[in-house]
C-alpha positions as CSV (number, residue, x, y, z in Angstrom):
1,X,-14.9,-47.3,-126.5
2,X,-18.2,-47.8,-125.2
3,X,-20.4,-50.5,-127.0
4,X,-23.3,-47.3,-127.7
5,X,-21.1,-45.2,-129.5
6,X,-21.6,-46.0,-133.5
7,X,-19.4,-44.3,-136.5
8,X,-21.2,-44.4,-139.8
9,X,-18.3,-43.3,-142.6
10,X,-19.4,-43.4,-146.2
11,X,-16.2,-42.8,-147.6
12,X,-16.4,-41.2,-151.1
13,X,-13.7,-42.7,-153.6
14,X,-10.8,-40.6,-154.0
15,X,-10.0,-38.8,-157.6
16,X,-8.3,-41.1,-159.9
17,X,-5.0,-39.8,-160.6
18,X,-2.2,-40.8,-163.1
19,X,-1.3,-40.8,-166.5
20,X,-4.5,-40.7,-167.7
21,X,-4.8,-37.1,-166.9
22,X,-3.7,-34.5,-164.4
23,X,-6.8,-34.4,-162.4
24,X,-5.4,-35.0,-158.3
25,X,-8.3,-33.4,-156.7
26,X,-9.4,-34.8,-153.1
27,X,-12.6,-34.9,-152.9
28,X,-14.3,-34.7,-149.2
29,X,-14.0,-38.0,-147.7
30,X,-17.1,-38.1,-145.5
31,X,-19.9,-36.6,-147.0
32,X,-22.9,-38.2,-144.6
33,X,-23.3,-36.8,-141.3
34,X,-22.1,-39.7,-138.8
35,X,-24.9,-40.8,-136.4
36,X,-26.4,-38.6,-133.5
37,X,-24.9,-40.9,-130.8
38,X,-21.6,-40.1,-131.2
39,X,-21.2,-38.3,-128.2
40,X,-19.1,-38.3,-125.0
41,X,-21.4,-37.1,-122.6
42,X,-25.2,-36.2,-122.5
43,X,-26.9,-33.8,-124.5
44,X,-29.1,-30.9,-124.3
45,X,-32.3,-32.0,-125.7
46,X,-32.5,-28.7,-127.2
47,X,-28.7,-28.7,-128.3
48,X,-30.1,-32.3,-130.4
49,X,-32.7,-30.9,-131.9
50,X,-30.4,-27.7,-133.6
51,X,-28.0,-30.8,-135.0
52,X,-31.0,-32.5,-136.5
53,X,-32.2,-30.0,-138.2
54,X,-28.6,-28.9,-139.4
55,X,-28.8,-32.9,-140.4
56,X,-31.8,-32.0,-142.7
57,X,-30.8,-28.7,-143.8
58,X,-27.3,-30.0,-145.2
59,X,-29.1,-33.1,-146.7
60,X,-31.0,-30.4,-148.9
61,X,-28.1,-28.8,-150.4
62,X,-28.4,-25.5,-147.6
63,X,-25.0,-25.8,-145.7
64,X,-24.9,-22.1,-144.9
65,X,-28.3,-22.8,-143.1
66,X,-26.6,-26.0,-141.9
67,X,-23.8,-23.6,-140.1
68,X,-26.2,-21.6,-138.7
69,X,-27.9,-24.5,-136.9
70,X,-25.0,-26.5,-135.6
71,X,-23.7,-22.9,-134.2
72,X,-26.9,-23.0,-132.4
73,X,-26.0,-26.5,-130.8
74,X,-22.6,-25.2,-129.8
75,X,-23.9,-22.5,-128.4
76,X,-26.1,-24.4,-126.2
77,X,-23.5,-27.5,-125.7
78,X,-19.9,-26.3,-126.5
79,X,-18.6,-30.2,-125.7
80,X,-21.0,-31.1,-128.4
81,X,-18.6,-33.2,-130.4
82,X,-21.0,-34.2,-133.3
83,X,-22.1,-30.4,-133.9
84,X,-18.1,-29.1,-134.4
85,X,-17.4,-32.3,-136.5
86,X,-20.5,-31.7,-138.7
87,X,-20.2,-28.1,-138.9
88,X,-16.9,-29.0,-140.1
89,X,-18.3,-30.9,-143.0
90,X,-20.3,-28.2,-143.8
91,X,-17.4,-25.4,-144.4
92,X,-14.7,-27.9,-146.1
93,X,-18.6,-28.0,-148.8
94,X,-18.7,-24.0,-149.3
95,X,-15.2,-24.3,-149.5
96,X,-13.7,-23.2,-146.4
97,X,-11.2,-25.9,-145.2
98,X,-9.7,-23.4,-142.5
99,X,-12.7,-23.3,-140.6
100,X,-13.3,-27.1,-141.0
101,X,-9.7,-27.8,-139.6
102,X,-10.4,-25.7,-136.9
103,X,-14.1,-27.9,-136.6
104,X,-12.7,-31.0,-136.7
105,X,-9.8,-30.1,-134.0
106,X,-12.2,-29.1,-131.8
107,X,-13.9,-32.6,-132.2
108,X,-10.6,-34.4,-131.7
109,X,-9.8,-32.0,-128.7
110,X,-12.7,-33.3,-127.2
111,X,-12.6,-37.0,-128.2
112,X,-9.2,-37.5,-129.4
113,X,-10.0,-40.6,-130.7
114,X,-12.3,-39.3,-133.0
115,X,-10.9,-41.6,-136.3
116,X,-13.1,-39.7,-139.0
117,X,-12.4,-36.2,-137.7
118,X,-8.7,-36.9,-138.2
119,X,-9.4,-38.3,-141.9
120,X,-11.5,-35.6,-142.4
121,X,-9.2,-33.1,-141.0
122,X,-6.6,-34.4,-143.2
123,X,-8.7,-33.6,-146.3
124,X,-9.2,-29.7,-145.7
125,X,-5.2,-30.1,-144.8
126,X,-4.5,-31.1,-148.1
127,X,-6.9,-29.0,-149.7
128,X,-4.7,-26.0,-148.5
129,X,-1.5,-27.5,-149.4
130,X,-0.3,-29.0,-145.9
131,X,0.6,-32.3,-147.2
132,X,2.7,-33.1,-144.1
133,X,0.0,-32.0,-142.1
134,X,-2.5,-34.1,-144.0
135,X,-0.2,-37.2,-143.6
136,X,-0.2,-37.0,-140.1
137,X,-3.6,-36.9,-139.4
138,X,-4.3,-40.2,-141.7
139,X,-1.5,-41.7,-139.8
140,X,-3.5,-41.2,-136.5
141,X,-6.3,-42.6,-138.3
142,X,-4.6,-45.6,-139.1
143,X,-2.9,-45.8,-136.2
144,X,-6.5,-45.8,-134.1
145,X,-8.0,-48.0,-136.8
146,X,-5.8,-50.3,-138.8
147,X,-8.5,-51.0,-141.0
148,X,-9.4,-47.3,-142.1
149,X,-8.2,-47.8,-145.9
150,X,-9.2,-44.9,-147.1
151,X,-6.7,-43.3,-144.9
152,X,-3.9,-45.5,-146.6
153,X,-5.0,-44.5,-150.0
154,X,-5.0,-40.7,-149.2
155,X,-1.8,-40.5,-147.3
156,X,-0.5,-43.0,-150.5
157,X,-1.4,-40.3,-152.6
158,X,0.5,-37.6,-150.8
159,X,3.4,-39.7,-150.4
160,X,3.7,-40.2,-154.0
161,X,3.3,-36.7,-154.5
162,X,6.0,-36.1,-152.4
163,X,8.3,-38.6,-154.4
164,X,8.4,-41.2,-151.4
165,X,6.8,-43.6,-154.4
166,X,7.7,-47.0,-152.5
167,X,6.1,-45.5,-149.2
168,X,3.0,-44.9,-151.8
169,X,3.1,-48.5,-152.5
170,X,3.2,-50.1,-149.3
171,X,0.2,-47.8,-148.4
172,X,-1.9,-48.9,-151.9
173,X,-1.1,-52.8,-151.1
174,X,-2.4,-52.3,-147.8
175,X,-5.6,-50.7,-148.6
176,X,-5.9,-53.3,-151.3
177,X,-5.1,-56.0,-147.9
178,X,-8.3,-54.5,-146.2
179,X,-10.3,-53.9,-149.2
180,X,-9.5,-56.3,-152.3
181,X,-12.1,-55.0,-154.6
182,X,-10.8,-51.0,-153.9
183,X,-10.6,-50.4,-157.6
184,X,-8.7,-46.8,-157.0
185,X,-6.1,-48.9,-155.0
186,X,-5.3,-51.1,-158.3
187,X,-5.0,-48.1,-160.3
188,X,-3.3,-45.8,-158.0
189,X,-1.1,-48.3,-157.1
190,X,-0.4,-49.0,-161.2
191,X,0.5,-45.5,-161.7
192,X,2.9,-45.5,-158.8
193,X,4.5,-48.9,-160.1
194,X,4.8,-47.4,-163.4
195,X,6.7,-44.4,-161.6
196,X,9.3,-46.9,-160.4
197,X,9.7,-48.4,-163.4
198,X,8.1,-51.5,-163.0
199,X,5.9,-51.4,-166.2
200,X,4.8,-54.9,-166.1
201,X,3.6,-54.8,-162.4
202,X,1.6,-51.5,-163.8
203,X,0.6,-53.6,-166.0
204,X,-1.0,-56.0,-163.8
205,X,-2.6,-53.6,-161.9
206,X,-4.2,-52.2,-164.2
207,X,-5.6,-55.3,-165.5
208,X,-7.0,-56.3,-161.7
209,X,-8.8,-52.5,-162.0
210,X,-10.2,-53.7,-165.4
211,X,-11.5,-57.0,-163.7
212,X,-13.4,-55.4,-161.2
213,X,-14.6,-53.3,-163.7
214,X,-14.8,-53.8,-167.5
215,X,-15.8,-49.7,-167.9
216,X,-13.2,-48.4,-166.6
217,X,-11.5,-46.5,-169.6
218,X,-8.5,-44.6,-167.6
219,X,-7.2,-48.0,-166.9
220,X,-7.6,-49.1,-170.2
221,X,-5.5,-45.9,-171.4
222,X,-2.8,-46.3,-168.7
223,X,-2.7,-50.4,-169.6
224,X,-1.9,-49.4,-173.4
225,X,1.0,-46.7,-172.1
226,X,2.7,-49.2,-170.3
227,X,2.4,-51.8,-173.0
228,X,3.7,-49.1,-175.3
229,X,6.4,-48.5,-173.4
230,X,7.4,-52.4,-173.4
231,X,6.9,-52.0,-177.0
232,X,3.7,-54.1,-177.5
233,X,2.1,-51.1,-179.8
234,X,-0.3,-53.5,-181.1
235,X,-1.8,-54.9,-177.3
236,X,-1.3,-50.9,-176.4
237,X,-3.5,-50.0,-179.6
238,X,-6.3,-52.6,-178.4
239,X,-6.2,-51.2,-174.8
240,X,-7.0,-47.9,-176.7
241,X,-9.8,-49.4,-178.9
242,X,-11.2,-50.1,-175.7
243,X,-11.0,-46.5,-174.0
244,X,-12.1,-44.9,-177.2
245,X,-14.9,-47.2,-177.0
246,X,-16.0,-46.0,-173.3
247,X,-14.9,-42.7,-174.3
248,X,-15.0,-41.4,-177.5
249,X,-14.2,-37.7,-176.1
250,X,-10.9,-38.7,-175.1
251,X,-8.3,-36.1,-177.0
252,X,-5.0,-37.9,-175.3
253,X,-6.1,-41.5,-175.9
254,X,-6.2,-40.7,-179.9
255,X,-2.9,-39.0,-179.8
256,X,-1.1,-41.8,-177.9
257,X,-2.9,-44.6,-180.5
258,X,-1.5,-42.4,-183.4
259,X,1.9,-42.5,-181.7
260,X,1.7,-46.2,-181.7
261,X,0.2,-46.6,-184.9
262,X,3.1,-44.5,-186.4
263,X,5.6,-46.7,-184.9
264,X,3.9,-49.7,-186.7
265,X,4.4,-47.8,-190.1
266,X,0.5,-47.1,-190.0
267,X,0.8,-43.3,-191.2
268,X,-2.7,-42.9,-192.8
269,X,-3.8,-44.4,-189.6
270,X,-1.8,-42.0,-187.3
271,X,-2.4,-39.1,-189.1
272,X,-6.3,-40.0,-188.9
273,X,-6.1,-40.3,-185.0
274,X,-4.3,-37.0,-184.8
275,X,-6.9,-35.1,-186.8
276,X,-9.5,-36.7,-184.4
277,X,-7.9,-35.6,-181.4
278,X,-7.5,-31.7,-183.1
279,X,-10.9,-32.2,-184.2
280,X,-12.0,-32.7,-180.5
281,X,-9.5,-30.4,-179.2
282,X,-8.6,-27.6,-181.2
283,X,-6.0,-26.5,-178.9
284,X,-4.2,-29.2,-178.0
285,X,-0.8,-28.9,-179.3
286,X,0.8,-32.1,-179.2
287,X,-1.7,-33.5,-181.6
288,X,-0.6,-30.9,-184.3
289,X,3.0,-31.4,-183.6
290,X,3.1,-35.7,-183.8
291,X,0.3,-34.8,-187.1
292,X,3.3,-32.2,-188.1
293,X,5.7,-35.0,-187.7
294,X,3.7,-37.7,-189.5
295,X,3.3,-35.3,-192.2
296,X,6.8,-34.5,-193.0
297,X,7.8,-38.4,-192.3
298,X,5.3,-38.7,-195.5
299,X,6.5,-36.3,-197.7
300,X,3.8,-34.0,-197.3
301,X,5.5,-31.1,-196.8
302,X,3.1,-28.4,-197.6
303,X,0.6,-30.1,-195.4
304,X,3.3,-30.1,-192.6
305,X,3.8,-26.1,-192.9
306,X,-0.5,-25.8,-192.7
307,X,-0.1,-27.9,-189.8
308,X,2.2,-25.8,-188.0
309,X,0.4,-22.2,-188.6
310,X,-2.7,-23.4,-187.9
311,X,-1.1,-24.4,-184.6
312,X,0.3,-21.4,-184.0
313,X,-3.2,-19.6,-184.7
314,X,-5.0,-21.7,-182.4
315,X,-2.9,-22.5,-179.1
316,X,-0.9,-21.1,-176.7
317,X,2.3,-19.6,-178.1
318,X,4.8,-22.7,-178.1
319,X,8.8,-21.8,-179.3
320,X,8.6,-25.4,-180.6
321,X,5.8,-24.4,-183.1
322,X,7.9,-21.5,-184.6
323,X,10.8,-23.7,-184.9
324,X,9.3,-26.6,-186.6
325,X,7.6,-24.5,-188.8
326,X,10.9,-22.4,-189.6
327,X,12.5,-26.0,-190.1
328,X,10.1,-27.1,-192.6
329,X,9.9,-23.8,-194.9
330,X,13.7,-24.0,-194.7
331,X,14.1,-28.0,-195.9
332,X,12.2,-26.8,-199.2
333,X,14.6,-24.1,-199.6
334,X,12.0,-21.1,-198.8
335,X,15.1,-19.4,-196.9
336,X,13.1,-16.0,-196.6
337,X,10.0,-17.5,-195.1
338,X,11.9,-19.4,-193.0
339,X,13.2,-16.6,-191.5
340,X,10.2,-14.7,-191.1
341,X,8.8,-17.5,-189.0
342,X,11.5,-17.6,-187.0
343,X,11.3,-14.2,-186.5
344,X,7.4,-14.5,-185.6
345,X,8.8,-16.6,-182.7
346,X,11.4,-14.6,-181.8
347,X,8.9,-11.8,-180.9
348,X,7.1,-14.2,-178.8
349,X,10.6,-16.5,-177.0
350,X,13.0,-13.7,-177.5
351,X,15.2,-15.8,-174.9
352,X,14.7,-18.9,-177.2
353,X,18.4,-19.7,-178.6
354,X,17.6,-22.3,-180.9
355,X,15.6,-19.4,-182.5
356,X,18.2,-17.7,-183.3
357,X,20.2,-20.4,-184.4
358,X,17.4,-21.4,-187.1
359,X,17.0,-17.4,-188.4
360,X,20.4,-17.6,-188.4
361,X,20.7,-20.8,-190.8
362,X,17.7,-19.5,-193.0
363,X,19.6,-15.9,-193.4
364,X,22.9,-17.3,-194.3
365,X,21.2,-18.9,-197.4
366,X,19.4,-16.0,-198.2
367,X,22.7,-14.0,-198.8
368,X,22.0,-11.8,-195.3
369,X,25.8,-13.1,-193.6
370,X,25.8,-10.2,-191.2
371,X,22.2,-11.3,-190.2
372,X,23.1,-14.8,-189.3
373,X,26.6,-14.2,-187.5
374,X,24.1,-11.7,-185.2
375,X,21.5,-14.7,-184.7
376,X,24.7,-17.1,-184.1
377,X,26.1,-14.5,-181.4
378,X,22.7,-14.2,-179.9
379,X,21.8,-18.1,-180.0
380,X,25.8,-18.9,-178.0
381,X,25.0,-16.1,-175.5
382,X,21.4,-18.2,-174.9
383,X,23.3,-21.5,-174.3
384,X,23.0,-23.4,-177.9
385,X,25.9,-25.0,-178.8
386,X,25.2,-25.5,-182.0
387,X,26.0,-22.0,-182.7
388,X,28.8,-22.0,-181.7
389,X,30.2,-24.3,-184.0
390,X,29.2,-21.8,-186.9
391,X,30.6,-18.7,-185.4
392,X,34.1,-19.1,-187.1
393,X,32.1,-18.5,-190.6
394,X,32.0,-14.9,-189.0
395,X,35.2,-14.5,-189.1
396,X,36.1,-15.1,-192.3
């Protein structure tokens, strides 16, 4: 490649992903215009003055103006390389990645060993869900420059998502080769590890993550599940002190100290954590049920039963709601309650068998026989075979 011809990639850090939370989102990979030289023959004077100001007008925020003014370059120069690759950046921004593959193939058609229109291209790829399409192109990247990490950590991603979890790794260790102080490597890389089992090397990971930065909470969080998992609650409940401390917002990080906290006999604690994380999010439906839990595991029985309805009024219908809550009205012998709630889920999860089952147990005790033997039959048809072990008190 001739000495003249100069790549500028700022490559923007890729989405953490893990336990930490859901989030997998790519984001764009290249988001400064690469340098007006990149070109593979000369170009109309004219043809460079449309990309320049398509340079400006995307700086500002305006990439539909942008569009307009590297259409005007291809127009004039349709070999112009530069103007399909940066039009390209400018769709995969407004959000359409179709018309950025097709950019950045037309860049790569011209200069097929254009290294950021492959990475690039790869993005918009797996934006629209062609993660074999996406891995390719990385490789290509790779394979024209050995040192392009980011291309290892995205096609690591994929892989991982693909289940191909020791591919992921060799891909994380050698971005982490090229880059030692890619902090997404560490952690990525930790997740994956943790995938395969290998807690402690999560561990370690994650720690390296932490070194090169002390701030960084989700590490902190993924640290203190993989201690918990080793069953070091008490080193998992300080890695959790410390995300709390970085982010007091965090709804999963007070649920998953409770957790700990409960397996340390620390029930006032736990339950505390658990109202936090309802207090923070009203919805979220594991922190009612492990506060449900807690509850009952205290003798607090009546609190248990508030716990539960006020579930049920506030998220998403969940069969596992009903049935706790028909559980605990039915342990203090309110048979007819009982009943009625699993009735209320019933309506909701009429395919639910252990539903059934439960309205069957709480109607037995309330005198209704003919009731229960119905639920029973209903609950075996739905696959619980724990009714069928009562069905030959129908018979009798």
């Amino acid at each position: 490649m001739d000495k003249w011809v100069v790549y500028i990639l700022l490559a923007v850090c890729l989405s953490s992903c893990g336990q930490a939370s859901g989030n997998k989102q790519v984001k764009q990979g290249t988001d400064s215009l690469q340098n007006d030289t990149v070109v593979s023959h000369s170009v109309d004077s004219l043809a460079y003055a449309y990309l320049k100001s398509g340079r400006i007008m995307y700086e500002n925020g305006d990439k539909l103006g942008a569009i307009a003014k590297y259409n005007k370059a291809i127009e004039i120069d349709p070999l112009y390389m530069l103007a399909y690759y940066n039009r390209g950046l400018s769709k995969s921004k407004i959000g359409d990645n179709q018309g950025a593959i097709d950019d950045y193939s037309k860049a790569i058609k011209i200069n097929p060993l254009y290294v950021v229109a492959y990475y690039n291209r790869g993005l918009s790829k797996s934006k629209l869900g062609d993660k074999q399409g996406a891995i390719e192109d990385y490789t290509k990247a790779i394979q024209l420059d050995s040192q392009h990490f980011m291309s290892y950590c995205n096609r690591a991603q994929i892989k991982s998502e693909f289940g191909k979890k020791q591919e992921a790794l060799d891909d994380y260790t050698s971005a982490i080769h090229i880059n030692p102080q890619y902090i997404i490597a560490y952690f990525n890389r930790g997740v994956v590890k943790a995938q395969l089992g290998d807690t402690q090397g999560a561990i370690s990971d994650y720690s390296k993550a932490i070194q090169i930065n002390p701030q960084y909470f989700k590490a902190y969080f993924n640290r203190g599940n993989s201690k918990s998992r080793l069953g070091d609650n008490r080193g998992a409940i300080k890695d959790y002190n410390m995300a709390i401390k970085l982010n007091p917002q965090g709804v999963h990080i007070y649920v998953n100290r409770g957790n700990c906290k409960s397996e340390l006999g620390d029930h006032k604690g736990a339950i505390k954590d658990y109202y936090k994380a309802i207090e923070l999010a009203p919805q979220n439906i594991d922190a009612y049920i492990n506060l449900g839990v807690e509850q009952y595991e205290t003798g607090d029985y009546e609190g248990e039963i508030a716990t539960y309805r006020l579930a049920i009024k506030n998220c998403s219908p969940d069969a596992d709601l009903y049935n706790n809550l028909g559980r605990a009205l039915y342990d203090l012998k309110r048979f007819k309650e009982a009943a009625e709630a699993y009735g209320e889920g019933i309506k909701a999860f009429p395919n639910d068998g252990k539903l059934y089952y439960g309205r069957g147990l709480a109607r037995k005790q309330s005198g209704d026989k003919n009731g229960a033997c119905e639920d029973w039959h209903r609950s075996s048809e739905l696959g619980c075979l724990q009714a069928n072990a009562l069905l030959p008190l129908c018979d009798k």
